[in-house]
Structures are given as structure tokens and as C-alpha cells.
MARLOKOL-910112 format. One record per residue (C-alpha): chain; residue in one letter; z, y, x; residue number from 1. Coordinates in nm, 4 decimals. Example, Ala and Ser with C-alpha at 12.3 -4.5 7.8 and 13.67 -1.06 7.14 Angstrom:
<vovos>
+-----+------+----------+----------+----------+-----+
: mol : type :       zz :       yy :       xx : seq :
+-----+------+----------+----------+----------+-----+
:   A :    a :   0.7800 :  -0.4500 :   1.2300 :   1 :
:   A :    s :   0.7140 :  -0.1060 :   1.3670 :   2 :
+-----+------+----------+----------+----------+-----+
</vovos>
This chain:
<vovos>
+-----+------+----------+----------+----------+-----+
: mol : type :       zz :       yy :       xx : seq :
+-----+------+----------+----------+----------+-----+
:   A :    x :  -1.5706 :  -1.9604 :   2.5966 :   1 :
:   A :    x :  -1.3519 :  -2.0567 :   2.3096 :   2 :
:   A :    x :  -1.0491 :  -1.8824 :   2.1126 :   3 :
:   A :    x :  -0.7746 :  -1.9953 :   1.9908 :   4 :
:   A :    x :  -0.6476 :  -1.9779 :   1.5634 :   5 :
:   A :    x :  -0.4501 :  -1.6986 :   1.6637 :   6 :
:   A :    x :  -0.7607 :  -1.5014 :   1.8423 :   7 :
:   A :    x :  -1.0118 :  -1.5040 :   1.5682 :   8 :
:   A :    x :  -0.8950 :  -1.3771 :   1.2338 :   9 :
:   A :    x :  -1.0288 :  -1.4092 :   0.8697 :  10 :
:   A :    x :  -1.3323 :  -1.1399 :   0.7823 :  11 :
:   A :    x :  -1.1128 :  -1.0494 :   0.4914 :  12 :
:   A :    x :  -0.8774 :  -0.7702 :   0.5071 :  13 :
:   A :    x :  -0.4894 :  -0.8153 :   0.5686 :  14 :
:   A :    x :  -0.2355 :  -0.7120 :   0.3180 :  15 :
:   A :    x :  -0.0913 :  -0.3963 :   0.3680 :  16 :
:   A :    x :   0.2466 :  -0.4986 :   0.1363 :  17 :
:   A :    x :   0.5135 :  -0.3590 :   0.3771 :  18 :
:   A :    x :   0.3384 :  -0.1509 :   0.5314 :  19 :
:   A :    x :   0.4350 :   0.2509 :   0.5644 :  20 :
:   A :    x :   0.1618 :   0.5166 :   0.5287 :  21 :
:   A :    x :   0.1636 :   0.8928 :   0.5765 :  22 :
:   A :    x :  -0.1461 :   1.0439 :   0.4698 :  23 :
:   A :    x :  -0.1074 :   1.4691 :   0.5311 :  24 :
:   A :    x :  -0.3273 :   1.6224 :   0.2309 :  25 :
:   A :    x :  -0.3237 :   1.2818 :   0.0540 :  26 :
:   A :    x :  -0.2755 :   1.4266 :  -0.2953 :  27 :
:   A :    x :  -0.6549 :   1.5178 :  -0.3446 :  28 :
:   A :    x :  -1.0064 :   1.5167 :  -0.2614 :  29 :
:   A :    x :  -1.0541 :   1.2677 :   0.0241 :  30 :
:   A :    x :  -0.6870 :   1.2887 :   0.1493 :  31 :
:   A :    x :  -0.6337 :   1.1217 :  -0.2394 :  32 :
:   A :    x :  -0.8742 :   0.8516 :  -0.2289 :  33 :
:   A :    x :  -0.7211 :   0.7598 :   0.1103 :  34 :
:   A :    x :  -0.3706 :   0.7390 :  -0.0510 :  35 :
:   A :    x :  -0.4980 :   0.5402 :  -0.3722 :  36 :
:   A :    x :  -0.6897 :   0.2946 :  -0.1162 :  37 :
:   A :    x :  -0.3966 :   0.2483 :   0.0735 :  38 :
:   A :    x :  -0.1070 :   0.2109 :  -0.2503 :  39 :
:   A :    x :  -0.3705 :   0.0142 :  -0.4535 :  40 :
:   A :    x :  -0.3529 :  -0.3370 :  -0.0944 :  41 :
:   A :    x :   0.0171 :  -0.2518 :  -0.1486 :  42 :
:   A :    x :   0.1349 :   0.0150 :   0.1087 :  43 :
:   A :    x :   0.4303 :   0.2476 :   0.0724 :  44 :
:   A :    x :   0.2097 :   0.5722 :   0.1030 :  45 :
:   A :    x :   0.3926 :   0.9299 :   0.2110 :  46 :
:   A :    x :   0.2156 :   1.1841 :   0.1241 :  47 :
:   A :    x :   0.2584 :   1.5043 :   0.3025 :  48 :
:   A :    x :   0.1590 :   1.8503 :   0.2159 :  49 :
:   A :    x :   0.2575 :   2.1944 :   0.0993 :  50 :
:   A :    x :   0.4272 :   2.2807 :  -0.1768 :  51 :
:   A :    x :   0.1566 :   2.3187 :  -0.3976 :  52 :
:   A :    x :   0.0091 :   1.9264 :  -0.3307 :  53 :
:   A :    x :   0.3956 :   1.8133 :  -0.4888 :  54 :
:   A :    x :   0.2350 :   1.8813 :  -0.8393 :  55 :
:   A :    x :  -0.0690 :   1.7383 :  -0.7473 :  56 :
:   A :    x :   0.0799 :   1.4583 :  -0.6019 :  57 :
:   A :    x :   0.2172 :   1.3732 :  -0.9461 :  58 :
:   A :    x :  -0.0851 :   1.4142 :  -1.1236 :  59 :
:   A :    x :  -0.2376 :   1.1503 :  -0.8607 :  60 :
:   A :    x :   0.0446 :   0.9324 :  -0.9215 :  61 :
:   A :    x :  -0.0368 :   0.9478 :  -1.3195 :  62 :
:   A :    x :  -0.3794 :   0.7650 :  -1.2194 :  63 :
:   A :    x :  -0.2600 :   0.5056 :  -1.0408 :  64 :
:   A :    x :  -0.1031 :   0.2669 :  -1.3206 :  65 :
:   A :    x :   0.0433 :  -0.0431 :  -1.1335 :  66 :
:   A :    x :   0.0458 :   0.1071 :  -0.7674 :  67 :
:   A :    x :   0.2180 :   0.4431 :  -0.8346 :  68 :
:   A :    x :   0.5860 :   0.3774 :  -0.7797 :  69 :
:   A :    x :   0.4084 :   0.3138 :  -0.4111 :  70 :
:   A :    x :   0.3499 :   0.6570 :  -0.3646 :  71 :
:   A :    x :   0.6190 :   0.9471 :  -0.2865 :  72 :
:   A :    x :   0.5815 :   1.3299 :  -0.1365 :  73 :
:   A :    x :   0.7511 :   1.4508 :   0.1372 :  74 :
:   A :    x :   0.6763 :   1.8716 :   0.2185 :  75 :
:   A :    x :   0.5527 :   1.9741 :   0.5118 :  76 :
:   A :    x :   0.3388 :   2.2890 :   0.6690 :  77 :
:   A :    x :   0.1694 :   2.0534 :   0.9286 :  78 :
:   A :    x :   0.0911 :   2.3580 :   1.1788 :  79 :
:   A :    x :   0.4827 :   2.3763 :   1.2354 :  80 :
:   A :    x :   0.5381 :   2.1335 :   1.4550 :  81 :
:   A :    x :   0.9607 :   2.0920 :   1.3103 :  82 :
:   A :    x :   0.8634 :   2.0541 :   0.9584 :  83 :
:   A :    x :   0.6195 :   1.7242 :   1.0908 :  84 :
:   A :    x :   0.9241 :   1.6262 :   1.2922 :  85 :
:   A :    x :   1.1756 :   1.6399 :   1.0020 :  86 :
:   A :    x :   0.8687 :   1.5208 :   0.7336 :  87 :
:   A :    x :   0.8493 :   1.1790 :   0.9628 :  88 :
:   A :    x :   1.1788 :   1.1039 :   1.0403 :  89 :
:   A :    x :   1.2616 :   1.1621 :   0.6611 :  90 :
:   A :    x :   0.9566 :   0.8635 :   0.5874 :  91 :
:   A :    x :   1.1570 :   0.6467 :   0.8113 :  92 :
:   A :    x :   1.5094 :   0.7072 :   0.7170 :  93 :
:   A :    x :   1.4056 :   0.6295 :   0.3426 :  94 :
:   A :    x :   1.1663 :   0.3356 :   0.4053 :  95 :
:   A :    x :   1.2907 :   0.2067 :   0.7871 :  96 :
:   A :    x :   0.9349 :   0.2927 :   0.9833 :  97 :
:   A :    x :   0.6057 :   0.4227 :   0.9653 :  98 :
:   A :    x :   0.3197 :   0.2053 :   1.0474 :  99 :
:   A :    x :   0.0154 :   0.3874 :   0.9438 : 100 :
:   A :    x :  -0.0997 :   0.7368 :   1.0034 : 101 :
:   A :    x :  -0.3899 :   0.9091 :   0.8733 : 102 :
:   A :    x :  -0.4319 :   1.2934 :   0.9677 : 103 :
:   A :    x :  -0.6512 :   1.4569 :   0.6642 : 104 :
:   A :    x :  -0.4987 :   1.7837 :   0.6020 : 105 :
:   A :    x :  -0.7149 :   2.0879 :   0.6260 : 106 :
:   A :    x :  -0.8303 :   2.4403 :   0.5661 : 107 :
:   A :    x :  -1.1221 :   2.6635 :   0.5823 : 108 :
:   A :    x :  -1.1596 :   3.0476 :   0.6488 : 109 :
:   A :    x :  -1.5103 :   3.0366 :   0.6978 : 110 :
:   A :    x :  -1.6727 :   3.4047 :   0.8574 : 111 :
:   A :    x :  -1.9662 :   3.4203 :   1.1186 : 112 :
:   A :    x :  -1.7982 :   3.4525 :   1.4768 : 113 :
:   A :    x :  -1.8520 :   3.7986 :   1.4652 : 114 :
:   A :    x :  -1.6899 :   3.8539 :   1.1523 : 115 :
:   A :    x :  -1.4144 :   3.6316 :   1.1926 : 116 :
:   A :    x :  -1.0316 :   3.7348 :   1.2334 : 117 :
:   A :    x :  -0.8277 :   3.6265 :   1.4735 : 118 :
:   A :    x :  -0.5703 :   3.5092 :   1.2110 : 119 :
:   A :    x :  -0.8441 :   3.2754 :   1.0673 : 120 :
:   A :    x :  -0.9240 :   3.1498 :   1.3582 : 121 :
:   A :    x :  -0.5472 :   3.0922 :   1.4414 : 122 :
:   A :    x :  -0.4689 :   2.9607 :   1.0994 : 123 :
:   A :    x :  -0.7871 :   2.7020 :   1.1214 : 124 :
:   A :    x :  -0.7041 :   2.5124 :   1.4593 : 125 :
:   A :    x :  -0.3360 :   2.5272 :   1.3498 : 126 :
:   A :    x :  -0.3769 :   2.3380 :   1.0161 : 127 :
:   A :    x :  -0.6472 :   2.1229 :   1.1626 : 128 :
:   A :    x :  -0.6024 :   2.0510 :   1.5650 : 129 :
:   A :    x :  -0.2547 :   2.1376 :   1.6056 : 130 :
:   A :    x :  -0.1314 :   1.9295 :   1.2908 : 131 :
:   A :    x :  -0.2831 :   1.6232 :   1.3706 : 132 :
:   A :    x :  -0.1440 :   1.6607 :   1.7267 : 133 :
:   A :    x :   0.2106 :   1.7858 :   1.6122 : 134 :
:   A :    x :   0.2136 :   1.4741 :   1.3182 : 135 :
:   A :    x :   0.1043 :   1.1720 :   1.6274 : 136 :
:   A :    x :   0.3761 :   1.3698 :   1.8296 : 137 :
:   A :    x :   0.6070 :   1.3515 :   1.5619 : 138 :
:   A :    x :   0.5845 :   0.9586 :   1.5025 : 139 :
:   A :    x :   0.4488 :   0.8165 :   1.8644 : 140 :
:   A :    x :   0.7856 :   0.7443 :   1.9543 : 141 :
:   A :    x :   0.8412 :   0.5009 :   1.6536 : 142 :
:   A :    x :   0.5398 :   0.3416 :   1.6949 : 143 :
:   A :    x :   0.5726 :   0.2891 :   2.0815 : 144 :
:   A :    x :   0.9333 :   0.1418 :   2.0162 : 145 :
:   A :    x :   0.8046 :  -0.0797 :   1.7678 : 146 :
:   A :    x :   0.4384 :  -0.1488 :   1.9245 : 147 :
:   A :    x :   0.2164 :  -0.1223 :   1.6446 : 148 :
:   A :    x :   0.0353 :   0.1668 :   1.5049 : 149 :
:   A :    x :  -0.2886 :   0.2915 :   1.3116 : 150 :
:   A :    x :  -0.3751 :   0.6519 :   1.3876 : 151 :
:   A :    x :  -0.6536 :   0.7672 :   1.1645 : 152 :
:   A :    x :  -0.7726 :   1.1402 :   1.2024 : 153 :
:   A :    x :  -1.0267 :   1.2546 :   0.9733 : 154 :
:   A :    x :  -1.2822 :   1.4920 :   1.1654 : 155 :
:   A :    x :  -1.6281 :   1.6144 :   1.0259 : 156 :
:   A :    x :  -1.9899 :   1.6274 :   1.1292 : 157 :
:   A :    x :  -1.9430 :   2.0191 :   1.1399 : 158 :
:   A :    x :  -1.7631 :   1.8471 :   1.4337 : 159 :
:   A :    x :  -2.0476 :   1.7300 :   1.5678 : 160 :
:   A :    x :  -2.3085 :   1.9732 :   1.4533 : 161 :
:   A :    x :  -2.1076 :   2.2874 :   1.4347 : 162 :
:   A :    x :  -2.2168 :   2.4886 :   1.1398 : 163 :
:   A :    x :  -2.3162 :   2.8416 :   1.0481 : 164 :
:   A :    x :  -1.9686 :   3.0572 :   0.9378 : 165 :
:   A :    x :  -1.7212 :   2.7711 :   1.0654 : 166 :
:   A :    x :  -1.6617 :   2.8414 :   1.4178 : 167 :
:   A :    x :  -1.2829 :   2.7568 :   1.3306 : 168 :
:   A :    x :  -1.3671 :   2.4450 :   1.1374 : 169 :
:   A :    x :  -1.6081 :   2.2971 :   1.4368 : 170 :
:   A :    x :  -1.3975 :   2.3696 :   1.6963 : 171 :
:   A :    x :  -1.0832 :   2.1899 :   1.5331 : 172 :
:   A :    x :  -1.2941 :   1.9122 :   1.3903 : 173 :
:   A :    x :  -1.4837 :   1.8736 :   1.7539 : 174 :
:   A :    x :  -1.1444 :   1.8956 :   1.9321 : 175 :
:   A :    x :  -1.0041 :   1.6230 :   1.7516 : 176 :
:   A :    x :  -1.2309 :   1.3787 :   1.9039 : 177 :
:   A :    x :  -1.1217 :   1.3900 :   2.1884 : 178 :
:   A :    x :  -0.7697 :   1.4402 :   2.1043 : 179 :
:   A :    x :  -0.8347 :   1.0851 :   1.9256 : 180 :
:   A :    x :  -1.0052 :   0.9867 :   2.2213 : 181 :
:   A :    x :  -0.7658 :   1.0803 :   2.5082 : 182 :
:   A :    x :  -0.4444 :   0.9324 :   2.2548 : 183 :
:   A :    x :  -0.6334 :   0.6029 :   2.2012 : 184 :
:   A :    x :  -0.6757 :   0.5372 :   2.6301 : 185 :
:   A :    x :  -0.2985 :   0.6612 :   2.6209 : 186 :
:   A :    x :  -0.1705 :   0.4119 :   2.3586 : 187 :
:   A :    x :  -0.4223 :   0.1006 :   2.3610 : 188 :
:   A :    x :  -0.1697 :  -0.1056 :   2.5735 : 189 :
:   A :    x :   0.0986 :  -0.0568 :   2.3166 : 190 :
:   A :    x :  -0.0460 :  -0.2365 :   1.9989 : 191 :
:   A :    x :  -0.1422 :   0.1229 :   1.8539 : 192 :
:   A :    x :  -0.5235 :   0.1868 :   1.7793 : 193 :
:   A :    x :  -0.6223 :   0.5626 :   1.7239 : 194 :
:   A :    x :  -0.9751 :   0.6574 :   1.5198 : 195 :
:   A :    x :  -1.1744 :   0.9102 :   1.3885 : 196 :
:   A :    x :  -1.3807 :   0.9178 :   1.0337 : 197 :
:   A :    x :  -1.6564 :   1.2410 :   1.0658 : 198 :
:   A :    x :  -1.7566 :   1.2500 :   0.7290 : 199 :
:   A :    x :  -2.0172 :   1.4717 :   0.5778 : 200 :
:   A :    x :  -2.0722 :   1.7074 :   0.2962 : 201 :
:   A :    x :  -1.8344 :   1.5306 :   0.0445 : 202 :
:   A :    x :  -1.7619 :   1.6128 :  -0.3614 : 203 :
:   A :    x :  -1.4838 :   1.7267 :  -0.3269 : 204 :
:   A :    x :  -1.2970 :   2.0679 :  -0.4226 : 205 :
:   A :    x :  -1.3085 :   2.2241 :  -0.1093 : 206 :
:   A :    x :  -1.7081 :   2.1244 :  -0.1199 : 207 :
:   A :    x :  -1.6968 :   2.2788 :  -0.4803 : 208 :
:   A :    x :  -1.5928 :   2.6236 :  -0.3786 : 209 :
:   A :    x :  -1.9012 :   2.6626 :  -0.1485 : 210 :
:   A :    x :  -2.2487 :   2.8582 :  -0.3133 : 211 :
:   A :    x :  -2.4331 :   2.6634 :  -0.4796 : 212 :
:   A :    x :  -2.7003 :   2.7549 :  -0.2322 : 213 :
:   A :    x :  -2.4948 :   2.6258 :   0.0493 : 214 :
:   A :    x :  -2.4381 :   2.2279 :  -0.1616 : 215 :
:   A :    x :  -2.7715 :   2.2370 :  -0.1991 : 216 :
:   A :    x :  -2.8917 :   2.2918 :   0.1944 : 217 :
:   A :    x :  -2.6603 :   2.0234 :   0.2996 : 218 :
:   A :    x :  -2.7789 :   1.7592 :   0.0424 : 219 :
:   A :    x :  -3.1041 :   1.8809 :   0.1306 : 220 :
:   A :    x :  -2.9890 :   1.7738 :   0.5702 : 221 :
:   A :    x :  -2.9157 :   1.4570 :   0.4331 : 222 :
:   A :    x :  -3.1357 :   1.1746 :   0.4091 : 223 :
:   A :    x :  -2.9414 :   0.9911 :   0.1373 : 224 :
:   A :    x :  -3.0071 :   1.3005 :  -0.0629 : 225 :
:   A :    x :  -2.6610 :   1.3689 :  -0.2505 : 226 :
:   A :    x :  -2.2711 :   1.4269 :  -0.1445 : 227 :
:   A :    x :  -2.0794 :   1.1769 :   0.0020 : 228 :
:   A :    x :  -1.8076 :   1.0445 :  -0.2878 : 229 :
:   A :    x :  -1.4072 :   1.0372 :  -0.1248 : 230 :
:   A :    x :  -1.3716 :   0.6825 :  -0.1847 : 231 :
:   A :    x :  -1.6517 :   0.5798 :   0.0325 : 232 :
:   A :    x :  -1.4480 :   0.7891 :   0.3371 : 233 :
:   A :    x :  -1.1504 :   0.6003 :   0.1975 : 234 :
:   A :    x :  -1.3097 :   0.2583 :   0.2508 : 235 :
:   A :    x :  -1.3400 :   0.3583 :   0.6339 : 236 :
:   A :    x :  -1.0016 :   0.4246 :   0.6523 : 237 :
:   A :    x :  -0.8749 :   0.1320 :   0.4954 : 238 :
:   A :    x :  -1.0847 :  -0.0975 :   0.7312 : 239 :
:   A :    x :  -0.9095 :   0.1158 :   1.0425 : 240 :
:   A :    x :  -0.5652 :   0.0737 :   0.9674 : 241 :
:   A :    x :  -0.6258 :  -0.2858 :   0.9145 : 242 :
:   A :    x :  -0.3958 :  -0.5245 :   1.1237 : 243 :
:   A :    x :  -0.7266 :  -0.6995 :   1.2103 : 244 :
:   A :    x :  -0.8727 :  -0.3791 :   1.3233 : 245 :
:   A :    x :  -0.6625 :  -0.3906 :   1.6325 : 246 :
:   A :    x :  -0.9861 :  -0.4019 :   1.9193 : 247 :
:   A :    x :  -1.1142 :  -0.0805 :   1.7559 : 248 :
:   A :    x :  -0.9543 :   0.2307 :   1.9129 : 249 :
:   A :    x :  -1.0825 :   0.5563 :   2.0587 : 250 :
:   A :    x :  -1.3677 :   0.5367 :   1.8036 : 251 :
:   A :    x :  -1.5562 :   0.8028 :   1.5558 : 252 :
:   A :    x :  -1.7064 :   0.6285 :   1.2483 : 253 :
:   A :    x :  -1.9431 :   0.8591 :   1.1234 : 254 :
:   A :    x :  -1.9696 :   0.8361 :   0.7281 : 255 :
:   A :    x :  -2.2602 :   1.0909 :   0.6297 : 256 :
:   A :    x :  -2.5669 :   1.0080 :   0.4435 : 257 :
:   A :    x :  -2.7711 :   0.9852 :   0.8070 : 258 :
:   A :    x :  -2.7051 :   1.3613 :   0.8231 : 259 :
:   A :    x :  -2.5926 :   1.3599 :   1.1820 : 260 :
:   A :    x :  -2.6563 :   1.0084 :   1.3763 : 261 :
+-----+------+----------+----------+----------+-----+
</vovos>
């Protein structure tokens, strides 16, 4: 069998100069790295959030140097589905479309099942299952009219392992597999490819506020022995939303020290 030029591409990875990005949570943590990834190979990068990430926003825009005029805030409470609606279509009226979308936004309420409120739970799966859902509903349409799309949705191994005190978390985190699965078989016809990165126990803030005791277990479950660093999450990402990256869809890329395999 042979290809054609146009079939096989270079192993190196595409530009991303005019391409859009929203990245939900992309001010901090891993949601930050993605965004500095992403600005740094030349995208316009949207970051959406509450009101509180419009600060931090700015502060990761002061790191940036060359690549931070690439990088602009739009608010939005991803768990209303109106706010994503008006967040996306504001991306597009100020930069004409939206090519790239990476769901990272989340929360944790963490009690045992028994212990657990129903308003945690609630508040849980509505940051981090509805909002991804509610953000791909918000900008399928553009992406259908103009076939292309990345879809990147940033799960857990909780997902996959559930985890003692996170009911919420696993179920949202396990639920958006297969909400990246089933939105992959529905889209993979229209030049649109829709992943998942699982990562593991990661240094980040969130990470930060758990007991020490707690760090120290999951470095412990992990056979690299240490925390996973944001911009090695970020490095998945930017491979996904490649324009070379288009026979990869429906897909979890599990980035966790070996922890869960």
C-alpha cells in the first residue's frame, strides 16, 4: 500500500498561529500550563473562568513575555449552561472562530459518601460533567459548520480508580469518558477529534490543599515516586489538538507516573 504527500505528514508538530483556543480554568495549575503551551506555538488562547481566575489570568499573562498579548479572559460559571453559550460566541465574535477546545475546569468537595451533601455532590458533577458537556454544546455548532475541531477534556485517574472521599470527583471524572467517547463516534466524520488526558496526582494548588498524609499515599501509589508537574499534562494536550493529530479521537491518554495502567 502506498500514500500519497498529502496522507503522511511531518513527525513535527504543526503551527498553531491562527488558531483559537478556549481553555476553561486555564489561568492556573494545569488549566495554566495548557494555556502557556498553547500561546507559547502561537494560538489565540481564551481563557475562561470565574471571576476570581480574571486576576489570575493577569498574573499568568505577566509570565509569558513574548506570547502574552495571545492570551485574553472571557467570564464564565461553566455549570450554567448560558454563560458557556454567551462565553463562546463572545471568543468568536472577537477573533472569527474557535478551533480548539480543552475542558479543564474543576472543583472538589471531597466527604465520604456517607458524609457527603447533596449540594456537593450537585455542585461537583455540575462544574465538572455538566461544564464540559454545556462548553462542546456551546461551540459544536461552529465547529460542525466549519469541519474542524480539537476537543480536549481533562479527566483523572480518580476517574478510573475512584478514590476514598471523592465520590463526586470519580463520578464526574469517570463520566467524562464516555461523554468524550460517545462525542468522538458522533463527530469523527466531521474533521473534529474529541480526547481525554486522566492525569494523576499533580503539583498543583488544588493537590497542595490536601494533608500532607494524603500527598504522601499517592506518591507512595505511584511507581515514578513523586507528583506529576502541569506541563507534562500540557505536553499531552498540545500533541491532541495538533492538526496532525486528526486519526486520534475517542481516546484517554493516561499521564500518571504508572499509578493506574
Amino acid at each position: 500500500m502506498t500514500f500519497s504527500s498529502t496522507q503522511v505528514q511531518s513527525g513535527a508538530l504543526a503551527t498553531l498561529e491562527g488558531r483559537v483556543a478556549i481553555v476553561t480554568g486555564g489561568s492556573r495549575g494545569i488549566g495554566g500550563a495548557i494555556s502557556t503551551a498553547l500561546a507559547a506555538d502561537g494560538a489565540t488562547v481564551a481563557v475562561v473562568g470565574i471571576p476570581a481566575d480574571r486576576e489570575r489570568t493577569e498574573t499568568l499573562r505577566a509570565s509569558l513575555n513574548g506570547s502574552a498579548k495571545l492570551v485574553h479572559f472571557f467570564e464564565a460559571n461553566v455549570a450554567d449552561y448560558d454563560q458557556c453559550a454567551a462565553a463562546v460566541q463572545a471568543v468568536i465574535a472577537q477573533f472569527g472562530q474557535a478551533d480548539i477546545l480543552v475542558n479543564n475546569a474543576g472543583i472538589t468537595k471531597d466527604h465520604t459518601a456517607r458524609k457527603m451533601t447533596v449540594d456537593e455532590w450537585n455542585a461537583v458533577l455540575g462544574v465538572n460533567l455538566s461544564g464540559p458537556f454545556f462548553m462542546m454544546k456551546a461551540v459544536l455548532d461552529h465547529m460542525l459548520e466549519r469541519k474542524y475541531g480539537r476537543i480536549v477534556n481533562i479527566s483523572s485517574v480518580v476517574g478510573h480508580m475512584g478514590n476514598f472521599g471523592q465520590a463526586n470527583y470519580a463520578a464526574a471524572k469517570s463520566g467524562l469518558l464516555g461523554l468524550t467517547k460517545t462525542l468522538a463516534l458522533e463527530t469523527a466524520r466531521s474533521g473534529i477529534t474529541v480526547n481525554a488526558v486522566a492525569p494523576g496526582f499533580t503539583a498543583t494548588e488544588m493537590v497542595a490543599q490536601m494533608p500532607q498524609a494524603a500527598i504522601d499515599i499517592a506518591k507512595s501509589r505511584t511507581p515514578v515516586d513523586r507528583l506529576g508537574i502541569p506541563s507534562e499534562i500540557a505536553r499531552v494536550v498540545r500533541f491532541l489538538v495538533d492538526e496532525h493529530s486528526g486519526f486520534i479521537t475517542g481516546s484517554t491518554y493516561n499521564v500518571n507516573g504508572g499509578m493506574y495502567m
